[in-house]
C-alpha positions in Angstrom: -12.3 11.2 -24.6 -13.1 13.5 -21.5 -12.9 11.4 -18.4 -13.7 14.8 -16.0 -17.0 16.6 -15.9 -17.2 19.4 -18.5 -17.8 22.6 -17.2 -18.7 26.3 -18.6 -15.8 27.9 -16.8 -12.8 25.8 -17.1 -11.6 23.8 -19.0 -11.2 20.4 -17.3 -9.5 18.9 -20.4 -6.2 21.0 -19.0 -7.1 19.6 -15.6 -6.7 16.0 -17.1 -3.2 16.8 -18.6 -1.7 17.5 -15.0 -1.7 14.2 -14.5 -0.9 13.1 -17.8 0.9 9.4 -18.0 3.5 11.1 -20.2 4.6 13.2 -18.2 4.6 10.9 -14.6 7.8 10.2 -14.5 7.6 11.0 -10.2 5.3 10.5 -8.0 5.3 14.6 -6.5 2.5 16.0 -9.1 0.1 13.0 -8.3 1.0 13.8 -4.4 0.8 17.7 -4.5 -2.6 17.4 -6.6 -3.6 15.1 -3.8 -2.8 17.6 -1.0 -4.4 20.2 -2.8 -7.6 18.1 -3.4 -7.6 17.1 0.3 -7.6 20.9 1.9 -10.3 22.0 -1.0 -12.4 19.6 0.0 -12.1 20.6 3.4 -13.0 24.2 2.3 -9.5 26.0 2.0 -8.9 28.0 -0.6 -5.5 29.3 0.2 -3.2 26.4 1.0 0.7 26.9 2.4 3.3 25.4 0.4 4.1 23.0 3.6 0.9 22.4 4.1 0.7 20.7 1.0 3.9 18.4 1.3 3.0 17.3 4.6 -0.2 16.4 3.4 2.1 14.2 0.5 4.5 13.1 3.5 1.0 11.7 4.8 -0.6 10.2 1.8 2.9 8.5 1.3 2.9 7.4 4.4 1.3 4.2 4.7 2.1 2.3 1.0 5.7 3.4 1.9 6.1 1.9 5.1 3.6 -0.5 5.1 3.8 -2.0 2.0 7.4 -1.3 0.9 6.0 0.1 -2.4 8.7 1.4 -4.9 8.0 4.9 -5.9 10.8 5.2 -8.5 14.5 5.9 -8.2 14.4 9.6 -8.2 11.4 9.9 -6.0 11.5 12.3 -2.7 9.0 11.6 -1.3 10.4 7.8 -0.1 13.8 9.9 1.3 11.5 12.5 3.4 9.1 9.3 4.6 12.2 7.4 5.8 13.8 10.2 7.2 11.0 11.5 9.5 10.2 7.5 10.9 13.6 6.7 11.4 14.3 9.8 13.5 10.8 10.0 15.4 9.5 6.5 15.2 6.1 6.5 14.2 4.5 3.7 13.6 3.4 3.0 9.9 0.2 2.6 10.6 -0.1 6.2 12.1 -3.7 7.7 11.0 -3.2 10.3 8.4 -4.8 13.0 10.7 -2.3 12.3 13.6 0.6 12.1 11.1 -0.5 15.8 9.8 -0.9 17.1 13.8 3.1 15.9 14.2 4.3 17.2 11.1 2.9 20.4 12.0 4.6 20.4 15.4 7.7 19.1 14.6 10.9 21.8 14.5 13.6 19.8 12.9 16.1 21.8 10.5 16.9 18.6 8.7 13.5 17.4 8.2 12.3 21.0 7.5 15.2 21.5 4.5 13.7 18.2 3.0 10.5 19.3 3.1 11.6 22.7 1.1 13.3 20.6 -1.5 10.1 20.4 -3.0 9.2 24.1 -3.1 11.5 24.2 -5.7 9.7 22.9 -8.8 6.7 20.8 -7.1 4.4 23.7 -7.2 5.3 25.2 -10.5 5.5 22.1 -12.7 1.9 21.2 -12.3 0.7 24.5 -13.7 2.7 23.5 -17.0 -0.1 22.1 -19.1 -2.0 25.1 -18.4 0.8 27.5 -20.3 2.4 24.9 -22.8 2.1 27.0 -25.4 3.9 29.6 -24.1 6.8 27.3 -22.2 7.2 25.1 -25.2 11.5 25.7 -26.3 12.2 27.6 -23.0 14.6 26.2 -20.9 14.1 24.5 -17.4 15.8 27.3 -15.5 13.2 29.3 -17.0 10.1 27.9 -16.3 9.8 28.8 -12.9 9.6 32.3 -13.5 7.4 32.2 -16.6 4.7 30.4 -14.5 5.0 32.2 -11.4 4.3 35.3 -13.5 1.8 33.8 -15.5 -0.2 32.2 -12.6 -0.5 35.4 -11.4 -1.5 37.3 -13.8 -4.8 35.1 -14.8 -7.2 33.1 -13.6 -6.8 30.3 -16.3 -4.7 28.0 -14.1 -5.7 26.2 -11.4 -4.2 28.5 -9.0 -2.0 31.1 -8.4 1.6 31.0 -6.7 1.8 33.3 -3.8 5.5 34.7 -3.5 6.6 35.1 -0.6 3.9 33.9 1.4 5.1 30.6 -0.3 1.5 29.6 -0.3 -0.8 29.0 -3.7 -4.4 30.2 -3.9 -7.0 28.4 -5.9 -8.7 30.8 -8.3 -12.4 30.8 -7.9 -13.5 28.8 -11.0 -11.2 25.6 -10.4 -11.9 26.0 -6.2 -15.8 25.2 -7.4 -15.4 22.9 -9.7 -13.0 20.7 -7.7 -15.1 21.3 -4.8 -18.5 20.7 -6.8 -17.0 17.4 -8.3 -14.8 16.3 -5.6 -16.0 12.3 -5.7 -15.3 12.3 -9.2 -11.8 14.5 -9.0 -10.8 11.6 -6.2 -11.6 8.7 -8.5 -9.8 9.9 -11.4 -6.7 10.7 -9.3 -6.3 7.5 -7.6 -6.8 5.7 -10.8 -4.3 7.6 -12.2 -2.1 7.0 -8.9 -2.7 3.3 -8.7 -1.8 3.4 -12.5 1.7 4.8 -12.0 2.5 2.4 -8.9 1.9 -0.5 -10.5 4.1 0.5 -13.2 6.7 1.1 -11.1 5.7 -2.3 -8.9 5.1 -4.4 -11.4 4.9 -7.7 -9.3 3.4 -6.8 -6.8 -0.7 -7.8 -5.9 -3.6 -5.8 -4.8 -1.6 -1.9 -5.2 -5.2 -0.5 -5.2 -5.4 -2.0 -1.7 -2.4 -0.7 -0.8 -3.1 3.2 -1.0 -4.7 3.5 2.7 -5.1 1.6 5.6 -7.2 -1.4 5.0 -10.2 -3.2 6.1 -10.4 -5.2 9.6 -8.7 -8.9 8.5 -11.2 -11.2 10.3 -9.6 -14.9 10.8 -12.8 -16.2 12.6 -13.4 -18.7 9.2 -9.5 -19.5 9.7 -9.5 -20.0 13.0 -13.3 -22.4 12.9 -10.7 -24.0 10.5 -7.5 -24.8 12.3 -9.7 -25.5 15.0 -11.6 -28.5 13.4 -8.0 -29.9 12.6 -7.0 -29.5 15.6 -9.8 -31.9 17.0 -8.2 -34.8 14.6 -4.8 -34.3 15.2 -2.4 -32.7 17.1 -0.5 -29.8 15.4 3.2 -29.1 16.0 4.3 -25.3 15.8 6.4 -24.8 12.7 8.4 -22.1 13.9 8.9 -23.9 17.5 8.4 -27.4 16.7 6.2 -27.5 20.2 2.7 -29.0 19.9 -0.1 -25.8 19.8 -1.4 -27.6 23.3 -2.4 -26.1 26.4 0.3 -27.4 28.3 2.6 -24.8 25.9 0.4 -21.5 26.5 1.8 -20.0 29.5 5.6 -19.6 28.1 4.4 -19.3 24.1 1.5 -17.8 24.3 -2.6 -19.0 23.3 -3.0 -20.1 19.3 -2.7 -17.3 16.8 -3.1 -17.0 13.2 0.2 -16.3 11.3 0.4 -15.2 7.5 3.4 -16.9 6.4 4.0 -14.1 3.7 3.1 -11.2 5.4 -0.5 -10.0 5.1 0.7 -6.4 4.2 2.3 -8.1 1.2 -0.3 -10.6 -0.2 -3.9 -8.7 1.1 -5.8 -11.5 1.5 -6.6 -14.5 4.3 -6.6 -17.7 1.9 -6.1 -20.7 3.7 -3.1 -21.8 2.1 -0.9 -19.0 3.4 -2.5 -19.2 7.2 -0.7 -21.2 9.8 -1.7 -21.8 13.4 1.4 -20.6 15.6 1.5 -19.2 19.4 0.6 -16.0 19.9 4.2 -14.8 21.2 5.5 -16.4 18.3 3.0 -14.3 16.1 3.8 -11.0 17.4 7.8 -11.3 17.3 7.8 -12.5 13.5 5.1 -9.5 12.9 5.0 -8.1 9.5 8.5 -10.1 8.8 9.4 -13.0 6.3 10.6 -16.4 7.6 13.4 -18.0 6.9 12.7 -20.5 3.8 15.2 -22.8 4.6 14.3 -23.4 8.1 10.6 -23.4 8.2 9.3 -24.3 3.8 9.3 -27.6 4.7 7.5 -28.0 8.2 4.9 -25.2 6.6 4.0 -27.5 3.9 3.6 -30.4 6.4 1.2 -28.9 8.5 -0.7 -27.7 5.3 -0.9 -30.8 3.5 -2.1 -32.3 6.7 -4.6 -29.6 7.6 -5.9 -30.2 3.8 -6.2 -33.8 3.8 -8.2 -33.6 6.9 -10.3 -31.3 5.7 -11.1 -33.1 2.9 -11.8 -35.8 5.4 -15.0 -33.8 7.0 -17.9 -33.0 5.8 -18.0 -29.5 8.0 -14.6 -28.7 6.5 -15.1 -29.4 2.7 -16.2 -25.5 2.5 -12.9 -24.2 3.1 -11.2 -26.2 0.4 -12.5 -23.4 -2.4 -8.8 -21.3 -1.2 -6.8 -24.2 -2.2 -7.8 -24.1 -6.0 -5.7 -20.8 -6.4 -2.9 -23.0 -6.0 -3.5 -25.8 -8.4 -5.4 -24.5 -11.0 -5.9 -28.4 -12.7 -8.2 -28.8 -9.7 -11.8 -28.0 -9.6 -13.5 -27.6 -6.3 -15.5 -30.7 -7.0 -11.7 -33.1 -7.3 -10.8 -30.5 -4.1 -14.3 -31.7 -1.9 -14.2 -35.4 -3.1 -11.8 -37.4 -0.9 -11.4 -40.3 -3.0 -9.7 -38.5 -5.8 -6.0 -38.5 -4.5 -4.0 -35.6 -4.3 -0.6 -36.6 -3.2 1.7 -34.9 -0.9 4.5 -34.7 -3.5 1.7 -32.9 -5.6 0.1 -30.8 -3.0 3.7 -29.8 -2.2 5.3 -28.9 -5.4 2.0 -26.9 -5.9 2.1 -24.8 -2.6 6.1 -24.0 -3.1 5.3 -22.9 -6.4 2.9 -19.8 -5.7 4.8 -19.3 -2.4 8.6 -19.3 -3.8 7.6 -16.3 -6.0 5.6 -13.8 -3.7 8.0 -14.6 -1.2 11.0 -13.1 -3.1 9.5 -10.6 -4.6 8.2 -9.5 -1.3 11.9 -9.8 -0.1 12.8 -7.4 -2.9 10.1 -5.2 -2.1 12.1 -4.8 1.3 10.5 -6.8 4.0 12.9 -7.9 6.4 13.6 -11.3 7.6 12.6 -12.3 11.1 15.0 -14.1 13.5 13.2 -16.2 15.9 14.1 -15.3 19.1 11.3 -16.9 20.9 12.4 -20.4 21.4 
């Protein structure tokens, strides 16, 4: 079944096989499509080979960094990421745009032979499908030339390899249609790419989340909630040990929201991964992981307290819903009524039990620990 628009001019069936799951055994085809999809859309026909893999460098960019994504063993594109923010420093959360204006500055000989690497095959191997009649038996050493030749020669590929300009050229049928049907093109291609990372991350939640840069957390519900505790008891800081009182604000900083697994990691603001912590203390562990064995047991303290308080108050009982995703034998109605006891031990065993496992695999993934320097 055809998951592309049919057209009268091309044939979009050969489009689909580009990005065939057989034959995504890298991530560079689903990145150099990207590229290519990204300046069309803008309205360029002709594109430059290094146009196109700093576009990839881009795209890469932010699930690389950010998220620690694994883009396979053999991949690149994670060697040219890490190599142009370890030598320049940009943040991961650079805007695409602002990435692409640096790129195109930058004069680095190392940086620009990585970024050739991929001149090498990159733009030839995604033409395959279109000639795999003809490349079917011949050797890998010959399949450059066969292509370039063929691209060249006909307008039944998607475009044409421009030698030596090192540039490719969309022909005039494919530059329409892709144009025509970008929204749809963009779909299928990030299915396709969110597809291939998960194989390749199998553990790890929320990769279509993880493509871009995300929404705008907003912790005002956590915060309303911590609050409210706060009114019935005094909370100590688990990475401290201070109480979160005013007397403490001037050398820790106000009350912040921390994710205890990093938010980059899990995507979401559920109450049972949210503690209250100083500010200071907040911006030093960052987008870090804690260290179990000093802070597991103090986290689950101030949960089980924060929990048993809000099942306390009738205001409260509405934030209790985030705590069934860790006991799934509750319901929200055994979660809201506060005579139906839930023991520490319980509540406990529960919490370490979804947060043992993201937390390693998110250590796996590559997030560093953080070393508290702020006591």
């Amino acid at each position: 079944m055809s998951i592309l628009p049919a057209d009268q001019k091309v044939d979009s069936r050969l489009l689909e096989k580009v990005l065939d799951y057989e034959y995504l055994s890298a991530s560079y085809k689903l990145f150099w499509f990207s590229g290519i999809l990204k300046e069309v859309v803008r309205g360029n026909q002709k594109i430059t080979f290094r146009r196109i893999v700093c576009r990839m460098i881009a795209s890469a960019w932010y699930p690389l960094l950010q998220y620690h994504l694994d883009f396979g063993y053999s991949d690149k594109l994670h060697h040219v990421v890490t190599l142009i923010h370890n030598k320049y420093g940009m943040s991961s959360d650079i805007k695409e745009n602002d990435l692409l204006g640096i790129l195109d500055k930058i004069k680095d000989s190392e940086i620009e032979k990585a970024i050739r690497d991929f001149y090498k095959f990159v733009p030839y191997r995604l033409l395959s499908p279109f000639y795999s009649d003809v490349l079917s038996g011949k050797k890998d050493k010959e399949k450059n030339k066969i292509i370039l030749d063929l691209s060249q020669n006909s307008d039944k590929a998607l475009y044409k390899i421009l030698l030596p300009e090192e540039a490719i050229l969309l022909n005039d049928d494919w530059f329409e249609y892709i144009f025509k049907n970008q929204s749809i093109v963009l779909g299928w291609m990030n299915y396709k790419l969110i597809y291939y990372l998960q194989k390749k991350n199998p553990n790890v939640p929320a990769i279509p989340f993880k493509l871009s840069a995300p929404y705008q957390r907003n912790l005002t519900l956590a915060k309303k909630f911590w609050s409210n505790v706060a009114e019935q008891q005094v909370i100590s800081d688990v990475y401290t040990n201070k109480p979160l009182i005013r007397d403490n604000f001037l050398k820790y900083g106000e009350i912040s929201i921390d994710h205890f697994i990093p938010w980059s990691f899990v995507l979401h603001d559920e109450l049972w991964n949210l503690i209250p912590t100083f500010k200071n203390v907040n911006s030093s562990k960052s987008n870090k992981l804690p260290n179990l064995d000093s802070y597991i047991e103090s986290f689950c303290d101030v949960q089980y307290l924060a929990f048993s308080i809000a099942r306390s108050k009738r205001e409260t009982k509405k934030f209790l819903e985030d705590y069934l995703s860790i006991n799934r034998k509750l319901d929200l109605n055994d979660l809201i009524n506060a005579k139906k006891e839930i023991t520490k031990a319980e509540f406990e065993d529960s919490l370490k039990s979804t947060i043992l496992p993201l937390y390693q695999i998110a250590f796996n993934q590559g997030y560093e620990l953080w070393h508290n320097n702020v006591i």
